[in-house]
N, C-alpha and C positions, 0 to 999 in steps of 0.2 A: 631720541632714538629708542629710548626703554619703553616710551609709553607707544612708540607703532606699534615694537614687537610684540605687545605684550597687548594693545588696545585692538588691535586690526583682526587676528584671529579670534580674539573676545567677543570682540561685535562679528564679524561671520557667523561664530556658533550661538549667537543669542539669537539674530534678525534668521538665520536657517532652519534652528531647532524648533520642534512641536513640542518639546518637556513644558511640564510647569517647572522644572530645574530652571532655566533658561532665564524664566520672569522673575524667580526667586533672587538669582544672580544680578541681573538687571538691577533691583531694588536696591542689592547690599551694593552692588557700583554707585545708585544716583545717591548714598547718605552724605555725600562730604558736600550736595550741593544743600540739601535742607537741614544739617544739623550744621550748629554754631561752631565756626572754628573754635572754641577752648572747649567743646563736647569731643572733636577730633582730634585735638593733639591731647587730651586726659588719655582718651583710649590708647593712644598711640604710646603714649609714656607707658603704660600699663603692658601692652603688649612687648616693646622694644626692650623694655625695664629687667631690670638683674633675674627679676620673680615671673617673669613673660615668657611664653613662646620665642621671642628675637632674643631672651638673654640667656637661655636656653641655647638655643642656635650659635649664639657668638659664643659661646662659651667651649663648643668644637673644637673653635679653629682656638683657644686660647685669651677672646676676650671675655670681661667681666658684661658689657652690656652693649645694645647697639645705640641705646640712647645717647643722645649729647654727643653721637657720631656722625662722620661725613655719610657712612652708611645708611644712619638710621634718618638723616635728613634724604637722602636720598630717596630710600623709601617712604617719608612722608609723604613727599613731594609727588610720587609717582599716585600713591594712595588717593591725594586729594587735587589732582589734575586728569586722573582717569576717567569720571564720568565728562568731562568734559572732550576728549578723546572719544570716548565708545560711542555718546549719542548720535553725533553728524555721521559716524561710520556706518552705526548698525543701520539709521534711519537711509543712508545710501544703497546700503546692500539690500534690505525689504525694500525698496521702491523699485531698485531693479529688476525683481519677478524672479519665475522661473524659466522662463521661456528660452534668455540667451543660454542659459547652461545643459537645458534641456537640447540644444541645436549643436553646441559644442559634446555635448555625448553622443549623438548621433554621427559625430564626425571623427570616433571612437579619440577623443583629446581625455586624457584621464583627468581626475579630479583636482589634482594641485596642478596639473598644465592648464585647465581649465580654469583654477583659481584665478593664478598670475594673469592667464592672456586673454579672460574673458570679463572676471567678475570685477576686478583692480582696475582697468580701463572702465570698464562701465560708471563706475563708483568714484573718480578720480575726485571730483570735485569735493563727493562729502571725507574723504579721506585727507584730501587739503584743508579743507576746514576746518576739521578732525586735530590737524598735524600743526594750524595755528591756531587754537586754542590750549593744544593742551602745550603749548611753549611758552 
């Protein structure tokens, strides 16, 4: 459920943006498919780690680190089953066009009404594909 919320708005804004932000993002998604699991879980220690960004973070609410946590698994997990999530989405939603969304504005449906009941239908298949891969 973490990697829809989090995968489906991801890929909309990547396969809809004109940014070179967009490709930039894209890139730092596909690394956990081409760098070697012990290149992703070093980093991941490093970040989650007492001396990190996540041990920093846990340290808020009162933990020492998120490493060696159900947390900080959590967020591995989410980390390195995301590109496999965003691809089948975003490449659903750019094959879909503009056309239907363009035809739902014209039928004054606003943009998140249009999301849910034009672009999600349209796209259902790569989003299933999407939603069993990254499980």
């Amino acid at each position: 459920m973490i990697l829809l919320v989090l995968g489906t708005p991801l890929a909309w804004w990547i396969a809809r943006s004109k940014s070179l932000w967009a490709e930039a993002v894209a890139t730092i998604i596909a690394l956990p498919l081409v760098l070697p699991p012990t290149v992703i879980g070093f980093y991941l220690l490093a970040l989650l780690g007492p001396n990190g960004p996540g041990g920093l973070l846990a340290s808020l609410w009162g933990g020492a680190t998120l490493a060696f946590t159900f947390t900080g698994l959590v967020v591995g997990s989410v980390l390195s089953a995301l590109p496999l999530m965003v691809q089948p989405i975003r490449n659903a939603f750019a094959a879909m066009g503009d056309r239907p969304l363009e035809v739902a504005a014209t039928l004054r449906a606003s943009p998140l009404y249009a999301f849910f009941t034009v672009a999600l239908p349209v796209a259902r298949t790569g989003v299933l594909t999407g939603a069993m891969l990254g499980f």
